[in-house]
C-alpha positions in Angstrom: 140.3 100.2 169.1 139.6 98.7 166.0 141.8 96.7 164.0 142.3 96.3 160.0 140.6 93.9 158.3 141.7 94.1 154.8 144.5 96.8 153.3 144.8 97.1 149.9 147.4 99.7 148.0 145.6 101.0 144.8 149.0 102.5 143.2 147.6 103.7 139.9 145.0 106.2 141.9 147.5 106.3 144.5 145.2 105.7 147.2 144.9 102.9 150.7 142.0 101.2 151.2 141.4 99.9 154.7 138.3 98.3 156.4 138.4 97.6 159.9 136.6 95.6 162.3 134.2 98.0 163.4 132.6 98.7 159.4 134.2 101.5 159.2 135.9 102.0 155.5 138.2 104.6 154.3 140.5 105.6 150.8 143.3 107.1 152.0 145.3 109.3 149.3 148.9 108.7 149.2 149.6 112.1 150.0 147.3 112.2 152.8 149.2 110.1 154.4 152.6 111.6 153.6 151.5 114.6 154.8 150.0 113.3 158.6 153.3 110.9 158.9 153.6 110.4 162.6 156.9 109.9 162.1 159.4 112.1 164.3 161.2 113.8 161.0 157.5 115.1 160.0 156.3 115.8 163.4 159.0 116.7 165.6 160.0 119.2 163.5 156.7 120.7 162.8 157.7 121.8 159.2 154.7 122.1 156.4 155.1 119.4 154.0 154.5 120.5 150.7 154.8 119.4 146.9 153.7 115.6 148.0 150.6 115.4 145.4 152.5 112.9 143.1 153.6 111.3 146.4 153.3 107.4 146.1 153.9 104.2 148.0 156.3 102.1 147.4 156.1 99.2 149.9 153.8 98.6 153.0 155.4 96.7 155.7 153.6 95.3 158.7 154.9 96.2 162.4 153.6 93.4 164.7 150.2 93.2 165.2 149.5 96.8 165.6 150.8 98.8 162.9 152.2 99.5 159.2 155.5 101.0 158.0 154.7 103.0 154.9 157.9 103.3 152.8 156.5 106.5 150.1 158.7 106.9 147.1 160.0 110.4 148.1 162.3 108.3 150.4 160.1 109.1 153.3 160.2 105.4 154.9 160.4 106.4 158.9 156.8 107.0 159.5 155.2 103.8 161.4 150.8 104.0 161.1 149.6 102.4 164.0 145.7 100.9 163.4 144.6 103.6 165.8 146.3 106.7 163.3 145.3 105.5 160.5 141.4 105.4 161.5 142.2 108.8 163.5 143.4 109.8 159.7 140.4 108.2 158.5 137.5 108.9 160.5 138.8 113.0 160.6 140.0 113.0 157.0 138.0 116.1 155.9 138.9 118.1 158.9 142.6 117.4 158.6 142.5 118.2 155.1 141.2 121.3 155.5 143.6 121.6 158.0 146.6 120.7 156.1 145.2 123.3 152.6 144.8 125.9 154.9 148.3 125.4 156.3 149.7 125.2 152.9 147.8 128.8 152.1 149.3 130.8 154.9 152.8 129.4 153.9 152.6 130.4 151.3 151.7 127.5 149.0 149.2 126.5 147.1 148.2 123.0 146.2 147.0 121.7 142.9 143.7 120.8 144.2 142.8 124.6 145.3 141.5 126.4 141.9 142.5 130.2 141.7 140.4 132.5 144.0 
């Protein structure tokens, strides 16, 4: 599995940027990441997450050698990002996205993003 080479929090576009040892590169939007916590109060509970666009991070927090605690100022701080999620989230960030709009649609909700049909 690869590993992070570099993380860097870009608050003001509210984005993580992570390159790992493989090459591989991704910008990770706050609320991307918010959204596919793998926390158990996200995923256990299987609810839709919605209203996170202005979502940011407040503090990053390494976890040993293998992951990142991602405290989001929303109060969400339980969600630990192992290396392997976070370039699951970022090599199938499209597809989750996707995912995740059309999740919001058949709640329901529509996010910012999503212009009127």
């Amino acid at each position: 599995m690869p590993r992070p080479t570099r993380i860097e929090l870009h608050r003001t576009s509210r984005k993580l940027e992570l390159e790992f040892d493989d090459g591989a590169r991704f910008e990770l939007p706050c609320e991307y990441l918010r959204v596919y916590s793998p926390s158990v109060e996200v995923r256990g509970l299987g609810e839709l997450e919605v209203y996170k666009e202005d979502v940011g991070i407040e503090d990053l927090q390494p976890v040993g050698n293998y992951a990142v605690r991602i405290f989001f100022d929303d109060g969400h701080k339980s969600g630990i990002y192992s290396w392997a999620h976070l370039y699951d989230l970022g090599i199938n960030r499209e597809r989750y996205w996707q995912e995740y709009l059309e999740r919001l649609r058949t709640g329901g909700y529509r996010h910012r993003s999503v212009g009127e049909e």
